[in-house]
N, C-alpha and C positions, 0 to 999 in steps of 0.2 A: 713148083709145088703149090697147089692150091689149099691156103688156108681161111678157114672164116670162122674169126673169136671173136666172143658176145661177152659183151660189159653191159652193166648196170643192174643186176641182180642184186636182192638182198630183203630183209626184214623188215615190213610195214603194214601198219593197220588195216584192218577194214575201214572200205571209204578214201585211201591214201593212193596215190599215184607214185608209178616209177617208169623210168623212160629204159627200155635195153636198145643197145646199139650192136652192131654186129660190121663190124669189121675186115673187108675181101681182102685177100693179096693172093696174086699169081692167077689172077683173071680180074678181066674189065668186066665189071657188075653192070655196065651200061648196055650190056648184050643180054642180059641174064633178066630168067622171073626170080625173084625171090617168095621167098616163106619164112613164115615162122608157126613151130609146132611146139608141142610143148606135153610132159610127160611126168605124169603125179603117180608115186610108189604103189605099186602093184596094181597099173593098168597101161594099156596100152598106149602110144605115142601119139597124139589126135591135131590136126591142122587147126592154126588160132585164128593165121590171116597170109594175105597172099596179094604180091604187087607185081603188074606187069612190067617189062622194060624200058616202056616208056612214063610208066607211072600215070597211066590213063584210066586203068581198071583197077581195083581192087576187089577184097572178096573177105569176106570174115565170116567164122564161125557162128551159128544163133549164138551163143553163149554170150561172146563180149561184143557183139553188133550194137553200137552205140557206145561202148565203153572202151575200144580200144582201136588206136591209129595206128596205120602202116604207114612208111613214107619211106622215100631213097632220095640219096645227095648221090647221084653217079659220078661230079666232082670229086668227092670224096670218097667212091667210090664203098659208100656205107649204108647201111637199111636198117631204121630205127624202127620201136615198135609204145608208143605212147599209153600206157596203161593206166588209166582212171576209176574211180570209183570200185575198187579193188574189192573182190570179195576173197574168204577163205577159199572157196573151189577154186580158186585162181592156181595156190599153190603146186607148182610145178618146179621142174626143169626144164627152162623155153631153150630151143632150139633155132639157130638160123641155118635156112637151105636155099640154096642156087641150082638152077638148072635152065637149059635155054630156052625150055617152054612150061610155061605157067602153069602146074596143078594144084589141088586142091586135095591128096596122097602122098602119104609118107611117100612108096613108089615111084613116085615121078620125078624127086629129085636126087640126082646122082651125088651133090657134094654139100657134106653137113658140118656148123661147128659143133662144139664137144657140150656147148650147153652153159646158163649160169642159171643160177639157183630162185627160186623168186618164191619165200615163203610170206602169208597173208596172215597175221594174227588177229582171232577175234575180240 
């Protein structure tokens, strides 16, 4: 059974940094694109950032281009997402997603975690 739960959510300023990690089991993430997307109350679910499986390529939203890192430990078999310089539109619900090829579309990936919360105070 494939599950992928995302840690690191929580309550911080504008200007303040949080790191979410998202955690595979019952697949090798070392085969897989990962995502992360992320979805603020009453609008639609939008792509934040996105890494290949080799971690050669990445891809980020204009939004947080320059303000937020993707990365993967396929050791660990885990894909972190480094959030800096935090603003209030940040506030979402960040999502991690795998699939075996790399998009930049809710659509494209078959298997999601359930979400952690990431609210921005101004």
């Amino acid at each position: 059974q494939v599950q992928l739960v995302e840690s690191g959510g929580g309550l911080v300023q504008a200007g303040g940094s949080l790191r979410l990690s998202c955690a595979a089991s019952g697949l090798t993430i070392s085969t897989y694109a990962m995502g992360w997307f992320r979805q603020a109350p009453g609008k639609e679910r939008e792509f934040v950032a996105a890494i290949n499986w080799i971690a050669d390529s990445t891809y980020y939203a204009d939004s947080v281009k320059g303000r937020f890192t993707i990365s993967r430990d396929n050791a660990k078999n885990t894909v972190s997402l480094q959030m800096n310089s935090l603003k209030p539109e940040d506030t979402a619900v960040y999502y991690c997603a795998a699939d075996h090829r790399l998009g930049l579309r809710t659509y494209d990936y078959d298997w999601w975690g359930q979400g952690t919360q990431v609210t921005v105070s101004s």
